[in-house]
C-alpha positions as CSV (number, residue, x, y, z in Angstrom):
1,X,0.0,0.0,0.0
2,X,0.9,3.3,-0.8
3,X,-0.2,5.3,2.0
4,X,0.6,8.6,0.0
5,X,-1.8,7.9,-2.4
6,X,-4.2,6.4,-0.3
7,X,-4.3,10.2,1.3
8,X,-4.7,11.7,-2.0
9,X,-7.3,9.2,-3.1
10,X,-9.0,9.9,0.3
11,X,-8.8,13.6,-0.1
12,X,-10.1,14.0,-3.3
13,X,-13.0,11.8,-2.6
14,X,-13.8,13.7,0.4
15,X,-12.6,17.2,-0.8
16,X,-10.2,19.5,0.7
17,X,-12.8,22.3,1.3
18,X,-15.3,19.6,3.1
19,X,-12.7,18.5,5.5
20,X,-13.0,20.4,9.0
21,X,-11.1,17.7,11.2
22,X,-9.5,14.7,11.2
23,X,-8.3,12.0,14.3
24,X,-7.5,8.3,13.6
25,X,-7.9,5.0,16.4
26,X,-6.9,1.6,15.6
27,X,-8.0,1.2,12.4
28,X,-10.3,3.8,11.2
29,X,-9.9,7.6,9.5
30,X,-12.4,9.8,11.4
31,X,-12.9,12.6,9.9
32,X,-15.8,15.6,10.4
33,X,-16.8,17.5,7.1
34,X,-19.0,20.1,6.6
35,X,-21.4,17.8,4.0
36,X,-21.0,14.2,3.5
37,X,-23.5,14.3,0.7
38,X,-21.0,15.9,-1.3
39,X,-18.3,12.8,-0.5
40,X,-17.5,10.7,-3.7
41,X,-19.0,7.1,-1.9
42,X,-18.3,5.2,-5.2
43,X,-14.8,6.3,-5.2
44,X,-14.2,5.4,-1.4
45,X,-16.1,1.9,-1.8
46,X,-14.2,1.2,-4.9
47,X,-10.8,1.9,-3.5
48,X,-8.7,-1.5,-3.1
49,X,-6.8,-0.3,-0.3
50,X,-9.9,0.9,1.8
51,X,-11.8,-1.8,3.6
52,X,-15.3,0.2,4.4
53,X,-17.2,3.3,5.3
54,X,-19.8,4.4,7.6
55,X,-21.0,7.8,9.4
56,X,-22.0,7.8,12.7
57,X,-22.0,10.3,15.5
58,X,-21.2,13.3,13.1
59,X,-18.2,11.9,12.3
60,X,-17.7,10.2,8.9
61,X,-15.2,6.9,9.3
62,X,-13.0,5.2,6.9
63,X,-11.8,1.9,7.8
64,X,-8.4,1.7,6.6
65,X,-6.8,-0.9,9.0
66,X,-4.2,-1.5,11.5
67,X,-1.1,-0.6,10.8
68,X,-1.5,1.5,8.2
69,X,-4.0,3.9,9.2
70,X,-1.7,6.7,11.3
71,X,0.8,6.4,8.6
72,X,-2.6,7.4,5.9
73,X,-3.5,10.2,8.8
74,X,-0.2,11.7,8.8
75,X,-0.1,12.1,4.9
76,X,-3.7,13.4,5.0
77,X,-2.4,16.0,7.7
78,X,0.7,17.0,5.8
79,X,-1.6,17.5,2.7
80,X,-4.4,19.2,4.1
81,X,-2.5,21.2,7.4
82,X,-5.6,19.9,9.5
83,X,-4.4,20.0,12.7
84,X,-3.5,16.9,14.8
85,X,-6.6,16.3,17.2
86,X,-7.2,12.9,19.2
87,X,-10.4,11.0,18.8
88,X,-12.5,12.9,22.1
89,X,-11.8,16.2,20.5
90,X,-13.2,14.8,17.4
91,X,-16.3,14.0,18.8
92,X,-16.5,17.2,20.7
93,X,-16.0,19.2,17.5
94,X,-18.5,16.5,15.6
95,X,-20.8,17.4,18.6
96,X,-20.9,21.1,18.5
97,X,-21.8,20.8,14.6
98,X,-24.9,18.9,15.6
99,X,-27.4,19.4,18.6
100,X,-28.9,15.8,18.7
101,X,-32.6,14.9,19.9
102,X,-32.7,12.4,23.2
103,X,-33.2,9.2,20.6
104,X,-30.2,10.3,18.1
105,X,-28.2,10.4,21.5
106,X,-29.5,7.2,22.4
107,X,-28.5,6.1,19.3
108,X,-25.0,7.3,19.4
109,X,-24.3,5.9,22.4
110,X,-24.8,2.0,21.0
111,X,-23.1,2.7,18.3
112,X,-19.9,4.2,20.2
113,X,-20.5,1.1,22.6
114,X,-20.8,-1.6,19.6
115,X,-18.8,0.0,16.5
116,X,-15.3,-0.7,18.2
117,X,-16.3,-4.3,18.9
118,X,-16.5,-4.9,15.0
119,X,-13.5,-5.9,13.7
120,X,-11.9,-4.7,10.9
């Protein structure tokens, strides 16, 4: 894998404009963008070095894998100049976009609870 061109390929798909923050865990990009309607999907689903996609929690995830994801994060950050902020920041930042209602929170919770148990 090329994890330079990975971050390009992740980039463009996403768009440099659309891209307000970005942290990584073990094996996901997260990423908060101003409108993931505008995201190129087929590209990102398409891409043979990307295992999977899925937004939850105001946050839009790319699952990139272990062992290769921070070194994908730190080309996006050199590209971009994003800065550097850890996954709790990221939800704080994905937060203050988006007031949710009781149920959304609801939901958010399970899904912060069950998404990590799902491997990669």
């Amino acid at each position: 894998m090329n994890h330079k061109e990975v971050a390009e390929r992740v980039l463009k798909a996403v768009g440099r404009d659309n891209l307000q923050a970005a942290a990584h865990c073990a094996t996901r990009l997260r990423l908060v963008v101003k409108d993931s309607g505008t995201i190129d999907q087929e590209a990102l689903d398409n891409d043979p070095d990307l295992k999977g996609t899925f937004e939850t929690a105001g946050q839009y995830q790319i699952i990139v894998g272990p062992g290769d994801v921070n070194v994908v994060y730190d080309e996006l950050v050199k590209m971009t100049g994003v800065s550097k902020v850890s996954t709790t920041d990221l939800k704080e930042i994905a937060a203050s976009q988006k007031r949710q209602s009781p149920l959304m929170a609801l939901v958010k919770l399970l899904s912060d609870i069950f998404v990590p148990l799902i491997p990669a």
